[in-house]
N, C-alpha and C positions, 0 to 999 in steps of 0.2 A: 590195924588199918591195912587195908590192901589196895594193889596197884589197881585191879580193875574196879575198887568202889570208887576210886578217884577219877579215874577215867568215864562211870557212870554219871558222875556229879559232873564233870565239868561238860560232859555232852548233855544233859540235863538243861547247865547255865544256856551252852550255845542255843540250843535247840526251843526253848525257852516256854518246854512242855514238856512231861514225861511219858505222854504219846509219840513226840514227835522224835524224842530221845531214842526212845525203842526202836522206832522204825528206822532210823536211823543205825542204829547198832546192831538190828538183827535178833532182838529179844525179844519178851514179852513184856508189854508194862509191871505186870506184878513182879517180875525178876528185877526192874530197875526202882519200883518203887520200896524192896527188901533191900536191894543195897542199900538204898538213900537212908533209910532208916537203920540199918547196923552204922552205917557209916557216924549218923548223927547221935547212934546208942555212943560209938565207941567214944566220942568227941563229947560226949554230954551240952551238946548245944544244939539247936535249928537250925539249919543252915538255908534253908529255902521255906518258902511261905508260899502256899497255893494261892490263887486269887482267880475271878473269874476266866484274863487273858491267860492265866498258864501260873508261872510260878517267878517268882521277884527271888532273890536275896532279902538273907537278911543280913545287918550292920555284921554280922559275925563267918556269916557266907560269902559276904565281900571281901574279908582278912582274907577268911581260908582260901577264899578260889583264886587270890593274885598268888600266893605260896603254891597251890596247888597244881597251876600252870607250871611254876618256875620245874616243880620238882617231876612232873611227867613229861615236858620237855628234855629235862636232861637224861630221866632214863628212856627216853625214845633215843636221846642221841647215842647213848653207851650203847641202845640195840644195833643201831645204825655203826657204831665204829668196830662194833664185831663183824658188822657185815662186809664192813670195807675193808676188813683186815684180808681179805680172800684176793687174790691176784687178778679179777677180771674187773675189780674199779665199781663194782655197781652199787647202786646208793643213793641219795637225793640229798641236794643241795638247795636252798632259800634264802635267798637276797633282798631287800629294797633298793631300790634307785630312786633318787630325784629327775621331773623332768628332762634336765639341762646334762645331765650325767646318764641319763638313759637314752639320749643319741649322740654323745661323745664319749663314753665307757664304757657300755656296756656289751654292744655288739662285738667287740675285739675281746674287751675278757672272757665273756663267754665263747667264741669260739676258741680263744688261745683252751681253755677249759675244755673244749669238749673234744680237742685234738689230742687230749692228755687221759681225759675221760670219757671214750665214748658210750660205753654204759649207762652213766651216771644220768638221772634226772635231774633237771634243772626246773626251779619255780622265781619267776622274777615277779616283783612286786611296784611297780610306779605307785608313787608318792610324795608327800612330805613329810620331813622329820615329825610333825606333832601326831602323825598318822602312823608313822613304820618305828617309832622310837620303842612303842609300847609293846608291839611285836618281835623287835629284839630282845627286849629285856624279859619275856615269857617267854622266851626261844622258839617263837614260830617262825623267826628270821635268824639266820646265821648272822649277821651282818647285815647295814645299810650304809648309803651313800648318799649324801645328801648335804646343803647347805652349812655351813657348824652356827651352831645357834651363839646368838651375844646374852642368853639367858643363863644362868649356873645347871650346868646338865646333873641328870640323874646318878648319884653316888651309884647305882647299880649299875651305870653304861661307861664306858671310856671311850676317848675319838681319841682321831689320828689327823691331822690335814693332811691333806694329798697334792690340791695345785688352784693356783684362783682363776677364777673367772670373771672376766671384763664383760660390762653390758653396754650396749648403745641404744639412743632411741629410733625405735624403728616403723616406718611407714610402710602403705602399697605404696608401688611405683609412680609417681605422677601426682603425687599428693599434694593438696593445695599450701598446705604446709610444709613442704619440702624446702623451700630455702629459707626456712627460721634457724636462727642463730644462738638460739638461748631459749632457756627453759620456760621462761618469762612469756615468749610467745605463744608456748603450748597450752601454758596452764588451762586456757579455757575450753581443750578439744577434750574428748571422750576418750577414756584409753583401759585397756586392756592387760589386766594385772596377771601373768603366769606366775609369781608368787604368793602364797596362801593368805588371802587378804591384804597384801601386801604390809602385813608387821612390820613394827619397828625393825631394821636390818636388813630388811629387802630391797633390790637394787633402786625402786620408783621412791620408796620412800624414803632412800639416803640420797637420792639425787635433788631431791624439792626440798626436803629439811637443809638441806646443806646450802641450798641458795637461797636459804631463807624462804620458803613458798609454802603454799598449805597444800596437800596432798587434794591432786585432780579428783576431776570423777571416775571414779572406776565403772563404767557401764558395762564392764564382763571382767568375771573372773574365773580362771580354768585350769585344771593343772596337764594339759598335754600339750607338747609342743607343735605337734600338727593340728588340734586343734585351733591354736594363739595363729601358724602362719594361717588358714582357710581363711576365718575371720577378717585378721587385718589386711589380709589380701582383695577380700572383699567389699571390706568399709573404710570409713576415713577415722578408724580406732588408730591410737598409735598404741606402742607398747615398749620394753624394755627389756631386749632380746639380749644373747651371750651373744658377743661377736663370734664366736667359732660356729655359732648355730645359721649365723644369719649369711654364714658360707657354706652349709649346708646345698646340694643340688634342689631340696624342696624349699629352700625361701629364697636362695638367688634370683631365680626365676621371676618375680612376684616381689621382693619386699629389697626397702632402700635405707640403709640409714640416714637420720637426718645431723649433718652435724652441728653441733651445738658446741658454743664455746665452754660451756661446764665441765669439770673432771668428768671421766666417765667414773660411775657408783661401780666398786667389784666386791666381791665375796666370794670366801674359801671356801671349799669344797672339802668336808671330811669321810672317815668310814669308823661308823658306829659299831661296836660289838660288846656284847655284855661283858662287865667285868667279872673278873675268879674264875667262868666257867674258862674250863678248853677247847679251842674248837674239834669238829672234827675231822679229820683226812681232807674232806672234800669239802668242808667250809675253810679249811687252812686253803688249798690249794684256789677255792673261788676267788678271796681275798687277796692272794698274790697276784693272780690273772689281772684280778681289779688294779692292783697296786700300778702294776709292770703297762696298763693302760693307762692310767694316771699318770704317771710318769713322763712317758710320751706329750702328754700335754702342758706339761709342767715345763719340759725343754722348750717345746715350741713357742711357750706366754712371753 
């Protein structure tokens, strides 16, 4: 088995044709459809099944290609720590952030990062954990940041917490609903979920479970946080913002919290990274940058 049949196979899975595959990588079909088949000589299995859209997995092609990520990830990373063994830093780095952490973290890490490493590429990734988790543990992410789930994480991932974060409910300015005092009054407005679906754990749905309520209507759900402010800035949605965000210069402007006599809902904020692998130079050095912004936030909660 060789590295570029694996690397044929899994642009193959992406590409999700082995026309598109080729074009893709620069060959000829017949060149990618020879690998695929030494590949599946070597393995004495099938691991892809043509079909009229293009080509599916099969039960055995889904094994091999979660493994097969894991293991071309890390020799792209060993290529990559050869290369950053050289003194001028260059190299590329791969993140996920969470909304709420990708305008209170990330802009400072990444410049403390790119003051240290000017060379170096940088790819930042917004998300949620159910979205960026899968991507660290195949190493298409160094690291993510992100909510810490109350679910039992992946034996192949490890977290860290970093610092929590407090939410209030937040209106436009002027809002008919602005001097409600309790959650009770809201229930029946339209509100606006920046967490993914708002799952159990999410700041909307620990703030109404907890006062005993049934989780509002959710009429928009989104994951950007300029997004969440245009919206509620526009409509009478309410939603459940990070106080640090809702000091932000783009929703000052524009958005008010309403206060309510309930606890404000919080949750921690951690940084995902596959477990056993090592990182590399400049996923070590992204992840400090992250940390040492974290931090900051940590003192000031």
């Amino acid at each position: 088995m060789r590295l570029l049949q694996i690397r044929n196979f899994l642009a193959v899975v992406d590409a999700g044709s082995l026309r598109a595959a080729a074009r893709q990588l620069g060959v000829s079909q017949p060149t990618i459809t020879k690998s695929l088949r030494t590949l599946e000589d070597t393995l004495h299995t099938q691991l892809l099944q043509r079909t009229q859209r293009g080509v599916v997995l099969t039960p055995a092609g889904r094994s091999f290609a979660a493994r097969a990520r894991i293991a071309h990830s890390e020799l792209r990373k060993a290529e990559e720590e050869l290369a950053q063994s050289g003194a001028d830093g260059a190299g590329t780095v791969a993140f996920g952030v969470g909304p709420v952490a990708a305008v209170l973290v990330a802009p400072e890490a990444v410049a403390r990062f790119h003051a240290q490493f000017p060379r170096a590429r940088v790819r930042v990734v917004e998300g949620f954990p159910p979205a960026l988790l899968p991507l660290v543990r195949d190493g298409s992410l160094d690291f993510a940041l992100g909510p810490r789930l109350e679910s039992k994480l992946d034996p192949a991932l490890t977290s860290r917490p970093l610092y929590r974060e407090e939410f209030a409910v937040v209106a436009r300015k002027g809002h008919p609903l602005r001097h409600a005092r309790s959650l009770a009054e809201l229930a029946g407005a339209d509100w606006l979920s920046l967490w993914l679906g708002d799952l159990p754990g999410g700041p909307l749905a620990k703030a109404f479970s907890s006062a005993g309520l049934p989780l509002p209507r959710q009429a928009v759900q989104c994951e950007s946080f300029n997004t969440v402010v245009g919206v509620v800035a526009k409509t009478d949605m309410l939603t459940m913002a990070s106080r640090r965000m809702l000091a932000s210069p783009l929703a000052r402007e524009s958005l008010q919290e309403i206060k309510i006599a309930e606890p404000a809902p919080s949750l921690t904020v951690a940084i995902y990274t596959r477990a056993g692998g090592p990182p590399t130079k400049l996923g070590a050095a992204m992840a400090k940058a992250v940390a040492f912004a974290a931090r900051g936030l940590a003192r000031s909660g």
